[in-house]
GUVO-816742 format. One record per residue (C-alpha): residue number from 1; residue in three letters; x, y, z. Coordinates in pm, 1 decimal, decimal comma. Layout:
<site seq="NUM" type="ala" east="X" north="Y" up="Z"/>
...
% end
This chain:
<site seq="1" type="unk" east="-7218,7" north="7594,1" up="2265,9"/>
<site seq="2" type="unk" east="-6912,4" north="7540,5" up="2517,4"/>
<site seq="3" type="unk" east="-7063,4" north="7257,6" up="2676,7"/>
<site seq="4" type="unk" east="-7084,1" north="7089,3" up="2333,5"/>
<site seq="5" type="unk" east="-6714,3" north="7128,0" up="2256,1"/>
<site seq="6" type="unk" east="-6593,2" north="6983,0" up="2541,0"/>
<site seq="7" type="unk" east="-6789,8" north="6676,6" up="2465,8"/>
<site seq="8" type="unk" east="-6668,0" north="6634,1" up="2127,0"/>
<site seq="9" type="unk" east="-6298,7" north="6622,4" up="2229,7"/>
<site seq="10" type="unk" east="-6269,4" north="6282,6" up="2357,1"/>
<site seq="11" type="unk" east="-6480,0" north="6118,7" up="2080,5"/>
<site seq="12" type="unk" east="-6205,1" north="6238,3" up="1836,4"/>
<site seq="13" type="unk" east="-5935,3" north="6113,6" up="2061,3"/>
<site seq="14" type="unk" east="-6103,0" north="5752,1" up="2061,6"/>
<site seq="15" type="unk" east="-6146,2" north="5688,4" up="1700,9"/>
<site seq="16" type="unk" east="-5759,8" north="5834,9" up="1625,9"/>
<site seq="17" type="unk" east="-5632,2" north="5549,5" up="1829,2"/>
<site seq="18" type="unk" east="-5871,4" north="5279,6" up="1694,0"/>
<site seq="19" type="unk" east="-5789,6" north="5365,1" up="1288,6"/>
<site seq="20" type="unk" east="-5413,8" north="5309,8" up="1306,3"/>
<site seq="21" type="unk" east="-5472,7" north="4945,5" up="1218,4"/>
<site seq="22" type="unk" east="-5720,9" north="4798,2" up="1011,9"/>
<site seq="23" type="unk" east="-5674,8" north="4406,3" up="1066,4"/>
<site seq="24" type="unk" east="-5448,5" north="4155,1" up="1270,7"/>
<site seq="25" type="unk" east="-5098,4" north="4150,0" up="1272,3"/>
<site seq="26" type="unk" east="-4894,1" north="3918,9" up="958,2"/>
<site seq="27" type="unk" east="-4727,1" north="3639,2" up="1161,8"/>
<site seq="28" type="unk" east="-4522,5" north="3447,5" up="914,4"/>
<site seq="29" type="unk" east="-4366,9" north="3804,4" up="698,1"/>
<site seq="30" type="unk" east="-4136,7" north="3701,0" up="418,9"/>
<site seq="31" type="unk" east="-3871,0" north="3499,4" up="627,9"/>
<site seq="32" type="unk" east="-3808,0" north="3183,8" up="808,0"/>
<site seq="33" type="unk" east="-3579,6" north="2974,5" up="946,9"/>
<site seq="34" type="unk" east="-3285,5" north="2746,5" up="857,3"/>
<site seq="35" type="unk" east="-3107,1" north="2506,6" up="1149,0"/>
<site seq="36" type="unk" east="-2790,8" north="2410,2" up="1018,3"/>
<site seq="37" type="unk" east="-2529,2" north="2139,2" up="1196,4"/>
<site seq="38" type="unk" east="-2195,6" north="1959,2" up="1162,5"/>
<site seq="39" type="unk" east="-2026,5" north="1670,4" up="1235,1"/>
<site seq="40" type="unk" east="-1744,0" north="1804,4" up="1353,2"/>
<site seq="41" type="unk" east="-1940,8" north="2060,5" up="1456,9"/>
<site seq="42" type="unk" east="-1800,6" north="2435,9" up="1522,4"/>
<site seq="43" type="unk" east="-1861,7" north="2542,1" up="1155,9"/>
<site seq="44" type="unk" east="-1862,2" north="2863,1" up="1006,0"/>
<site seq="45" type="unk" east="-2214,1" north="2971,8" up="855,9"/>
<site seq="46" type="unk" east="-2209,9" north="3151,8" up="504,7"/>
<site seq="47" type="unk" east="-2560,1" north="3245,4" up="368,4"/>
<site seq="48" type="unk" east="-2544,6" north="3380,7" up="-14,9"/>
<site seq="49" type="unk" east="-2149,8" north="3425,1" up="22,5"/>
<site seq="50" type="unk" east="-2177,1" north="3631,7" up="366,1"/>
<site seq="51" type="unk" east="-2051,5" north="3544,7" up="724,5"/>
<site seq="52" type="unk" east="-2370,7" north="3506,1" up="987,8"/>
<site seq="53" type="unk" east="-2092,5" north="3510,1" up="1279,2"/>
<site seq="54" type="unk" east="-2320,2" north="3214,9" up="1412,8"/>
<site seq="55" type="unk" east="-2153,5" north="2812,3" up="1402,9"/>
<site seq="56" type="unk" east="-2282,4" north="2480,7" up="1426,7"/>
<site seq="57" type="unk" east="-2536,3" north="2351,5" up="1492,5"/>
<site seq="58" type="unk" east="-2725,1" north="2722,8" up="1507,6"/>
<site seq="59" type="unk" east="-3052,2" north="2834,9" up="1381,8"/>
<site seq="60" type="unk" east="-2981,9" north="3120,8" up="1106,9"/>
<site seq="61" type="unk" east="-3288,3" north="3326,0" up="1016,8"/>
<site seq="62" type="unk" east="-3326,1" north="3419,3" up="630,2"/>
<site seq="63" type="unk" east="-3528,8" north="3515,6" up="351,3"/>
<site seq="64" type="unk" east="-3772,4" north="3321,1" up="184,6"/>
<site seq="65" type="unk" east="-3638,1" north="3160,4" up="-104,0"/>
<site seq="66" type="unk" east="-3335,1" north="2930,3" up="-223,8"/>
<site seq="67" type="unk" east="-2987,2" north="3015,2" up="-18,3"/>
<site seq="68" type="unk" east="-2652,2" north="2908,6" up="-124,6"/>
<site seq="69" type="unk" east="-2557,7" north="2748,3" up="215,9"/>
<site seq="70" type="unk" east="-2122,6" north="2743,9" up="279,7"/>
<site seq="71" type="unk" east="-1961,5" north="2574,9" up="594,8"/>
<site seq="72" type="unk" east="-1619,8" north="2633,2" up="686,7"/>
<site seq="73" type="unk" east="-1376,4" north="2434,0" up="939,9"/>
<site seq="74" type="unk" east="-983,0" north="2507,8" up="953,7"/>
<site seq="75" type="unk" east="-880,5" north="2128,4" up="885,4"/>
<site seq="76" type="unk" east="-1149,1" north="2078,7" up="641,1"/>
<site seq="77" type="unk" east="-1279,6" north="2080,9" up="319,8"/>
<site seq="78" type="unk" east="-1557,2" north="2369,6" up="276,7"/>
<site seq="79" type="unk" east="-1928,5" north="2222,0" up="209,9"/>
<site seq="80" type="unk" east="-2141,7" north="2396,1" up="-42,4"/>
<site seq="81" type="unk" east="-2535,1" north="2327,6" up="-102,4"/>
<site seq="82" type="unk" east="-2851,7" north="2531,4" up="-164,8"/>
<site seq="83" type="unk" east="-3104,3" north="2549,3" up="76,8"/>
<site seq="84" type="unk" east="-3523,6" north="2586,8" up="-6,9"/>
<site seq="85" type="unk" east="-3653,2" north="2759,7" up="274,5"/>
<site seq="86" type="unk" east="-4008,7" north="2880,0" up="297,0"/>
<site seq="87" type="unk" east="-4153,4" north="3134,0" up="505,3"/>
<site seq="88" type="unk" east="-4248,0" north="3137,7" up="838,0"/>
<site seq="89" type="unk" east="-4061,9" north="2738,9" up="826,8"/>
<site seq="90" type="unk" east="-3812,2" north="2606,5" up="979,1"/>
<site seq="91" type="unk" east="-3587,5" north="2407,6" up="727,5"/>
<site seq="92" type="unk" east="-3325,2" north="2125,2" up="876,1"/>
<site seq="93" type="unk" east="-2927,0" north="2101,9" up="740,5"/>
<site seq="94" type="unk" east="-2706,1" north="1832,2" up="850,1"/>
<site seq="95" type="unk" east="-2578,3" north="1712,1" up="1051,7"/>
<site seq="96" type="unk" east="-2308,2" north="1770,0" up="762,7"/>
<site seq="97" type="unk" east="-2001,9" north="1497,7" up="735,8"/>
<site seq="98" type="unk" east="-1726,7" north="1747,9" up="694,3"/>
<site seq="99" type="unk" east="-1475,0" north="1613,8" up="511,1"/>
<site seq="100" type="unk" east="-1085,9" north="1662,4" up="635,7"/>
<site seq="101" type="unk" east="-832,9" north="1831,8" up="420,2"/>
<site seq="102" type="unk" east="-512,0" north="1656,9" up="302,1"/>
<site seq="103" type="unk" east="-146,8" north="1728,8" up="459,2"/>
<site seq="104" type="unk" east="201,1" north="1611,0" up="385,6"/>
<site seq="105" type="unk" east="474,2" north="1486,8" up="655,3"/>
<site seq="106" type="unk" east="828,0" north="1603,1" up="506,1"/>
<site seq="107" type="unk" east="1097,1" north="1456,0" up="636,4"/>
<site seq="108" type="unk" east="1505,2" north="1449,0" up="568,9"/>
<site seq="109" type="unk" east="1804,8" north="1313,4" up="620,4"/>
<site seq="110" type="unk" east="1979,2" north="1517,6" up="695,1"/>
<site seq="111" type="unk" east="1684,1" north="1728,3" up="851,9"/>
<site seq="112" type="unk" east="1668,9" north="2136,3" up="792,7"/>
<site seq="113" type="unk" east="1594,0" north="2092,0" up="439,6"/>
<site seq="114" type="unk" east="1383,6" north="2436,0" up="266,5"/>
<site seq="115" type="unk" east="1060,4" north="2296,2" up="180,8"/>
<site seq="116" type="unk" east="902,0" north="2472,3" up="-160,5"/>
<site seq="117" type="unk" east="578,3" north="2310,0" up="-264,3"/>
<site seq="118" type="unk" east="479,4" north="2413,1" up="-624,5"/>
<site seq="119" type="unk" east="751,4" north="2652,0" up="-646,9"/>
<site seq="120" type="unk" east="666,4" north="2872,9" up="-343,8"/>
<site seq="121" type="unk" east="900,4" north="2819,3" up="-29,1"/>
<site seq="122" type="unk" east="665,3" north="2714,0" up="272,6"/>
<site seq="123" type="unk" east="909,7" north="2875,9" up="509,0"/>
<site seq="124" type="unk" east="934,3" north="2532,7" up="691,5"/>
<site seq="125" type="unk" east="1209,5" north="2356,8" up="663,5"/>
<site seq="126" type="unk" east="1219,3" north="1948,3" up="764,5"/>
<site seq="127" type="unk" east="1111,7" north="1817,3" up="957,6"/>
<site seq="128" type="unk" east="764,8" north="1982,2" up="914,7"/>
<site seq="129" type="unk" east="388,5" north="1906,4" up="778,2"/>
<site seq="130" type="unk" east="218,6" north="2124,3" up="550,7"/>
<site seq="131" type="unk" east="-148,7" north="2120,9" up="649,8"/>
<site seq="132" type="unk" east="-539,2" north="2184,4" up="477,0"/>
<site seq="133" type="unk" east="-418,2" north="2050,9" up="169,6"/>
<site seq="134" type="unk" east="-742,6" north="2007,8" up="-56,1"/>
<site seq="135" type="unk" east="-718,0" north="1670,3" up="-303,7"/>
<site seq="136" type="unk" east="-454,2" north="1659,5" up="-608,4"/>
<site seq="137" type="unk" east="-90,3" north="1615,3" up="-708,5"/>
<site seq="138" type="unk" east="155,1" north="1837,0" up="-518,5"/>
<site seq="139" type="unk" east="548,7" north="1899,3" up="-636,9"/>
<site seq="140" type="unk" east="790,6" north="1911,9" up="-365,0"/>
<site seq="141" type="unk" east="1126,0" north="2023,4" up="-356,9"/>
<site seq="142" type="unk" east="1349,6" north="2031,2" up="-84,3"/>
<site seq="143" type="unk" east="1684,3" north="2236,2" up="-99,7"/>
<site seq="144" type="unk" east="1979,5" north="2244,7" up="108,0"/>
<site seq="145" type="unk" east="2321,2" north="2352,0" up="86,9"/>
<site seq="146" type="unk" east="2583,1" north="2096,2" up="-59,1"/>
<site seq="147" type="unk" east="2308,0" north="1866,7" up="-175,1"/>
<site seq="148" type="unk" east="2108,1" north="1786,3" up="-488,6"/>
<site seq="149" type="unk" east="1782,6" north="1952,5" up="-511,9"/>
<site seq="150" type="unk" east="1502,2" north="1653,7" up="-428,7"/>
<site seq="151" type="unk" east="1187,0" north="1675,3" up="-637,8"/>
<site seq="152" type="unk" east="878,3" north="1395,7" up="-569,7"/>
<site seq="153" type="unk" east="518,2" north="1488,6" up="-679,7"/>
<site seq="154" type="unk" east="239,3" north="1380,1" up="-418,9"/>
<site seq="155" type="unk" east="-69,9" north="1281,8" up="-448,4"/>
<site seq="156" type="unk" east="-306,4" north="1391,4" up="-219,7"/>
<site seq="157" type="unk" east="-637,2" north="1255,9" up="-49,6"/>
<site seq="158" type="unk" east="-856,9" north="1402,2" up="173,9"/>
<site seq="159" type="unk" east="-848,5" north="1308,7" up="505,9"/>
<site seq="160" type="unk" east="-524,8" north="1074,7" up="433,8"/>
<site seq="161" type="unk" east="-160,9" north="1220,2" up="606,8"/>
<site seq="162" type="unk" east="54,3" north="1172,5" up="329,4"/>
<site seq="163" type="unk" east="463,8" north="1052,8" up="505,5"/>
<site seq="164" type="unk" east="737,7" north="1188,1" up="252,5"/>
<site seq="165" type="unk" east="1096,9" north="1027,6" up="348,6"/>
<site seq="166" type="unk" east="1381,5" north="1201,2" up="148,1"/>
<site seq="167" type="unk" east="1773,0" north="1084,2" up="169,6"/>
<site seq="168" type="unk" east="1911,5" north="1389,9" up="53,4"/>
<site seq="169" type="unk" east="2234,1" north="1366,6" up="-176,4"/>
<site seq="170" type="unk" east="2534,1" north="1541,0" up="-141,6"/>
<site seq="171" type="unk" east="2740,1" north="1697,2" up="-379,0"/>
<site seq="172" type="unk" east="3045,4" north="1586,3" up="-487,2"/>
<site seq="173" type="unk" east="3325,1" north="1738,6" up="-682,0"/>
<site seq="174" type="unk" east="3575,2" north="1448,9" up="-806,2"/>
<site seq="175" type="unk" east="3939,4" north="1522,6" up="-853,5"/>
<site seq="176" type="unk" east="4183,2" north="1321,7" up="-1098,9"/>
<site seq="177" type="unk" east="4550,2" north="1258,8" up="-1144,7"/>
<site seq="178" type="unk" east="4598,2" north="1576,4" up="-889,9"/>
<site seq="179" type="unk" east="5039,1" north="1541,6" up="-867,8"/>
<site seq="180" type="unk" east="5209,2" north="1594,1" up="-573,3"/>
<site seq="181" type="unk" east="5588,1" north="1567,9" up="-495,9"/>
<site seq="182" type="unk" east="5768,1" north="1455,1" up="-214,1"/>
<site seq="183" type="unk" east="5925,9" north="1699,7" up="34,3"/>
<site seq="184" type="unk" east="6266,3" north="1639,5" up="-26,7"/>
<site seq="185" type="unk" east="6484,9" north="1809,1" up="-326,2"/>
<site seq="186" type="unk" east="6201,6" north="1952,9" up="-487,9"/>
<site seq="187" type="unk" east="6166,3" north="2266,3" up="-618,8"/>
<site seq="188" type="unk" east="5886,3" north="2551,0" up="-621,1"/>
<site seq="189" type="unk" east="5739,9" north="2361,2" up="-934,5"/>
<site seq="190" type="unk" east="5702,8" north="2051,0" up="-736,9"/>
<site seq="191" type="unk" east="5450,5" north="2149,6" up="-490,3"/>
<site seq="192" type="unk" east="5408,7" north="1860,1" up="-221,6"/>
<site seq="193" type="unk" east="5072,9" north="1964,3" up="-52,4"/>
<site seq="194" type="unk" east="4705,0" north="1929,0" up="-174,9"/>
<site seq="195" type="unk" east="4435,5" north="2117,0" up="-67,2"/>
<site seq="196" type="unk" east="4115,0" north="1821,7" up="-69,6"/>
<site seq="197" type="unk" east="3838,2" north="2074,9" up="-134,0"/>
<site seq="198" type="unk" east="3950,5" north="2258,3" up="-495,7"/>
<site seq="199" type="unk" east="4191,7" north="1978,2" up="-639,1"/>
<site seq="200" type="unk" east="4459,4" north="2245,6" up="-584,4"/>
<site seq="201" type="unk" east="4845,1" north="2170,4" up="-525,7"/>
<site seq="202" type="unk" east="5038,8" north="2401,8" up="-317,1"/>
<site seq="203" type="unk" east="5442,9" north="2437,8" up="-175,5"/>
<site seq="204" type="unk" east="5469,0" north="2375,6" up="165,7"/>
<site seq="205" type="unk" east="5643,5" north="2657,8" up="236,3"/>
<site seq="206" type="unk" east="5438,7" north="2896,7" up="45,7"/>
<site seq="207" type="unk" east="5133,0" north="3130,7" up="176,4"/>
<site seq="208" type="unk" east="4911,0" north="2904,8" up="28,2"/>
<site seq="209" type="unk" east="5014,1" north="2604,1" up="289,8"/>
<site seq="210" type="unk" east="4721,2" north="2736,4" up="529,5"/>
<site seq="211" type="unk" east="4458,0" north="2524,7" up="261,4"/>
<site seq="212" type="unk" east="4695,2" north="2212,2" up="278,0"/>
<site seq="213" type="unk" east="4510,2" north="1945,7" up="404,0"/>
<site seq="214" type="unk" east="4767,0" north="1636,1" up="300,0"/>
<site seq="215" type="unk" east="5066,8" north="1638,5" up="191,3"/>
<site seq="216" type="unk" east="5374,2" north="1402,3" up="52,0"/>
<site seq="217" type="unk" east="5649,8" north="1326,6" up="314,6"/>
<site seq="218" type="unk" east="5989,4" north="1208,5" up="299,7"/>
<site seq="219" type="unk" east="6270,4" north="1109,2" up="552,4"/>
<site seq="220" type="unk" east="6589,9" north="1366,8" up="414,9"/>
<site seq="221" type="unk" east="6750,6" north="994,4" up="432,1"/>
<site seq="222" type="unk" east="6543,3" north="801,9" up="193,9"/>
<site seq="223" type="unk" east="6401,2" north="571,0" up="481,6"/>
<site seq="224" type="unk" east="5989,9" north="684,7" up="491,1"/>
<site seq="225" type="unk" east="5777,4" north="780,8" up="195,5"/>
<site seq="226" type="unk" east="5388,9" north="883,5" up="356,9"/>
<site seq="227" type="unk" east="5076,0" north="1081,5" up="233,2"/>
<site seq="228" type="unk" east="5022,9" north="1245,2" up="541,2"/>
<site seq="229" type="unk" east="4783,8" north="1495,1" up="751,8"/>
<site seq="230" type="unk" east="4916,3" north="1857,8" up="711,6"/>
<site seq="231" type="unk" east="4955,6" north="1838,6" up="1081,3"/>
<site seq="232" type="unk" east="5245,4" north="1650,3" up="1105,9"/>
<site seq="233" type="unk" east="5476,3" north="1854,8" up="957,2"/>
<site seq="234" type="unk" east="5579,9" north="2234,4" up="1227,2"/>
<site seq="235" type="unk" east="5463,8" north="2476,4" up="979,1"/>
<site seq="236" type="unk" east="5127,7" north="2344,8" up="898,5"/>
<site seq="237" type="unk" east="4809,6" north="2274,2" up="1122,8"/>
<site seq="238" type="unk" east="4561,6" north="2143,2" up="921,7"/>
<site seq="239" type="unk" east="4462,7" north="1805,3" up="1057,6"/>
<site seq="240" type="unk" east="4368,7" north="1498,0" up="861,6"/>
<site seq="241" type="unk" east="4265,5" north="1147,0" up="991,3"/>
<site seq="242" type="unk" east="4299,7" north="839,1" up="762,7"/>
<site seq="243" type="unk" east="4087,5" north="504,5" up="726,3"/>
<site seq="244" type="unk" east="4178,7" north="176,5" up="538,9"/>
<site seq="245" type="unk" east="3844,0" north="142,5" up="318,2"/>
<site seq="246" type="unk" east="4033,4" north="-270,2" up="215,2"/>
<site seq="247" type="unk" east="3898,3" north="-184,0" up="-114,8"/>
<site seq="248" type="unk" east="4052,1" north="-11,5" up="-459,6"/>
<site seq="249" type="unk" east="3717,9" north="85,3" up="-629,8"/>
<site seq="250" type="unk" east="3696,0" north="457,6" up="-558,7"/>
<site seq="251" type="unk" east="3305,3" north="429,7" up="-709,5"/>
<site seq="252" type="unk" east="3191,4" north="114,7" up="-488,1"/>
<site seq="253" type="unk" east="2931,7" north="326,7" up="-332,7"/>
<site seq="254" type="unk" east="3071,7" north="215,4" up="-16,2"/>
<site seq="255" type="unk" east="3013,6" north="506,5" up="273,3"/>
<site seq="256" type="unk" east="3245,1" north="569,1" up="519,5"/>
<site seq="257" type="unk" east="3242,4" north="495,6" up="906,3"/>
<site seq="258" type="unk" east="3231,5" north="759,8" up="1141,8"/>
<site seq="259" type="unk" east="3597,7" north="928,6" up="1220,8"/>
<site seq="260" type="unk" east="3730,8" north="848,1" up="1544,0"/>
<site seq="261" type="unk" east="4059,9" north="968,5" up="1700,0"/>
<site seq="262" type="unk" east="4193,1" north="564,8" up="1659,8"/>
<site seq="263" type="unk" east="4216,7" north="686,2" up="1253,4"/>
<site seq="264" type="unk" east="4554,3" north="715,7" up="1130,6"/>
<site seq="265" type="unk" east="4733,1" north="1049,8" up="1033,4"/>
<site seq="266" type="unk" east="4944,4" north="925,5" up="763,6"/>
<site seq="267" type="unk" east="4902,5" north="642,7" up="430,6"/>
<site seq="268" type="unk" east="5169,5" north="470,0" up="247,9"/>
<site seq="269" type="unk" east="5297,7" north="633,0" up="-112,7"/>
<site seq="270" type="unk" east="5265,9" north="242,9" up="-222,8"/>
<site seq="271" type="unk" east="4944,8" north="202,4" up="-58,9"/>
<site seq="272" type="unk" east="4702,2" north="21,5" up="-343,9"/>
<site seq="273" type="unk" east="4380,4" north="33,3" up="-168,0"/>
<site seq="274" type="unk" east="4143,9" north="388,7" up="-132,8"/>
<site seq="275" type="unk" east="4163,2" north="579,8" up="208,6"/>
<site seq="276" type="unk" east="3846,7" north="733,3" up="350,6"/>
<site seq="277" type="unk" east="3973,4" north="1090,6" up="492,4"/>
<site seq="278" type="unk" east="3840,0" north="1352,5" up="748,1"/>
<site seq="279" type="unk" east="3993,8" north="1678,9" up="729,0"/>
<site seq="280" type="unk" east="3999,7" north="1991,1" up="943,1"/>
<site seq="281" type="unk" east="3648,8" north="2117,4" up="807,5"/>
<site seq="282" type="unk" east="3444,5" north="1834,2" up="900,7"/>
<site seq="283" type="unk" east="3422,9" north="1695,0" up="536,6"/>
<site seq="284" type="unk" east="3489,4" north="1277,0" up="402,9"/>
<site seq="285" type="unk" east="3714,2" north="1211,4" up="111,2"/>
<site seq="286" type="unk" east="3766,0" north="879,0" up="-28,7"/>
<site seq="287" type="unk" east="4145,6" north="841,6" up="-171,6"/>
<site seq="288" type="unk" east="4342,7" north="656,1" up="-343,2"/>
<site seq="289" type="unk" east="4720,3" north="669,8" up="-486,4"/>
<site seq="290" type="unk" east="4666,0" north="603,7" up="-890,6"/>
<site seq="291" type="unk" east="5016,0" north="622,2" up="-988,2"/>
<site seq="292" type="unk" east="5388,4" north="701,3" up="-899,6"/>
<site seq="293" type="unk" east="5698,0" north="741,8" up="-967,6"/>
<site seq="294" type="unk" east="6072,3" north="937,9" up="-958,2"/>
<site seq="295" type="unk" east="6245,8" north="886,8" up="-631,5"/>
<site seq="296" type="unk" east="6567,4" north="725,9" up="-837,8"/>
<site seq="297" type="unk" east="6810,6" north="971,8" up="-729,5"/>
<site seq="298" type="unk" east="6896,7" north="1362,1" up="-700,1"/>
<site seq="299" type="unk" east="6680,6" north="1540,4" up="-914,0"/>
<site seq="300" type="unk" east="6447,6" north="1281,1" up="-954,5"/>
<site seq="301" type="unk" east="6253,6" north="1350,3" up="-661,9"/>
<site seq="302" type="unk" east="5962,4" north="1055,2" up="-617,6"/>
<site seq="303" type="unk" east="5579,6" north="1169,2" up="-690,3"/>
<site seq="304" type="unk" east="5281,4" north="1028,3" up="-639,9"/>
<site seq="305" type="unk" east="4936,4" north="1111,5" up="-825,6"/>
<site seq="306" type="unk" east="4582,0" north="1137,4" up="-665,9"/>
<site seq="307" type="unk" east="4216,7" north="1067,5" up="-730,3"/>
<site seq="308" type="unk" east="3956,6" north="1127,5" up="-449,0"/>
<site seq="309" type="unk" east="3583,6" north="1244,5" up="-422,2"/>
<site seq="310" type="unk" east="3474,9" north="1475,8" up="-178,9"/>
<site seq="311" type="unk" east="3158,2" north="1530,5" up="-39,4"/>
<site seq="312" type="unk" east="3113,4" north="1896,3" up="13,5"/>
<site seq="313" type="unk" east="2852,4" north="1819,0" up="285,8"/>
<site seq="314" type="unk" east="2983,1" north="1877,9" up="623,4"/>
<site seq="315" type="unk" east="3018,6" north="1515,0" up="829,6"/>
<site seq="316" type="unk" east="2820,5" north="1385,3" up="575,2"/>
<site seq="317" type="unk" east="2984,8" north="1033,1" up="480,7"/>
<site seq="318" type="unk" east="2788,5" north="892,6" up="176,5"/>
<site seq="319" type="unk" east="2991,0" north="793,0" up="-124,1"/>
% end
């Protein structure tokens, strides 16, 4: 009976090893394969909406079945499609023509411009392109200090760099009739200075002659009448320089030419033609003398009245 035992122990051991499979292995299961490429290639592979962390051109291995395929490029337009793919096949994508997204140049003059495209500020400001624009009408708006919003709506295309040139407008406050009086027997009521950025008329000798910018001079003997730069007289220091413009319209459109230290300080109180001005701040005026009077004897001191435009944009000289 021992010797029997022993004997049957291996027999068991055999057929165990020999039952844990009934037939041949499945080769094809439930998935095959789907080769995917690019032109550019470098895409990113989406199967059913997820990342595969694999680009193009890569093999991806998937479930039987139809797959919504997505490639994505920074600089281009994402591709969509649906894929068959059978198993234990290898299916073929591409290569793919991936088509370039849109993008806007924005430039100014003068340049430093906010850039807000469809009411949200970029952050950029000009010059500057906005990039991986996808196909349609944009609005752009570019804001700067002391200049008129700009608004143009662009249209898009893909794969097309779309140049935006904008000539930015300043703004301008316009003054009229602003009355000055000359500097000799006046009285407190009679100021004789002008301060070009408000309109406002101010005493010479008063606190307010730190915003005088010009002012109305006369000789104590009669001999010299002058719209002058603050500068000239010892207890001012604003400094104003003055240019001929050889014309009377004050609404020509005619800009003026760059100051230079060959401009004059001082205009005649008779002078009929405007006066292009740059004052201590860096900002153009264009003046002229509209009327006059007085100056016939003591208490009839001579005055002269002024219109000018000024452009509140620093050395900006459009007009």
């Amino acid at each position: 009976m021992k010797k029997l035992f022993l004997l049957a122990i291996p027999l068991l051991i055999l057929f165990t090893a020999c039952s844990d499979d009934d037939g041949p292995l499945d080769s094809g299961g439930t998935t095959g394969n789907l080769f995917i490429s690019s032109n550019p290639s470098g895409a990113a592979i989406y199967i059913d909406g997820v990342n595969t962390n694999k680009t193009t051109p890569d093999t991806v291995e998937v479930e039987e079945g139809v797959k919504d395929v997505e490639l994505r490029l920074d600089g281009y337009t994402n591709y969509t499609t649906q894929v068959s793919v059978s198993a234990g096949q290898t299916s073929v994508l591409g290569p793919i023509e991936m088509t370039a997204l849109g993008s806007i140049v924005v430039n100014s003059t003068p340049p430093g411009a906010a850039i807000i495209l469809d009411g949200v500020n970029t952050g950029f400001g000009t010059p500057a392109t906005i990039s991986n624009l996808i196909a349609g009408d944009y609005e752009i708006k570019l804001q700067f200090a002391n200049y008129e919003e700009f608004t143009q709506v662009v249209t898009v295309t893909d794969g097309v760099e779309f140049q935006l040139n904008a000539n930015l407008v300043p703004v301008y406050s316009t003054f009229s009739s602003v009355k000055i009086w000359e500097t000799t027997g006046t009285t407190a009521d009679q100021p004789s200075g002008v301060d070009l950025s408000t309109g406002e008329a101010y005493g010479i000798s008063t606190d307010n002659r730190v915003n005088v910018d010009i002012y109305y001079f006369s000789a104590s003997d009669g001999s010299t009448y002058l719209v002058q730069s603050a500068s000239e007289h010892s207890n001012m220091t604003r400094e104003t320089l003055f240019f001929n413009g050889g014309a009377t319209n004050l609404n020509d459109g005619a800009d003026s030419p760059v100051a230079t230290n060959s401009w004059a300080v001082s205009m005649s109180d008779r002078e009929s033609n405007y006066f292009f001005l740059y004052d201590q701040d860096g900002n153009y005026s264009k003046l002229k003398i509209s009327d006059f009077g007085g100056g016939t004897g003591p208490g009839d001191p001579a005055w002269v009245e002024l219109d000018w435009i000024y452009n509140t944009a620093s050395e900006d000289r459009q007009f």
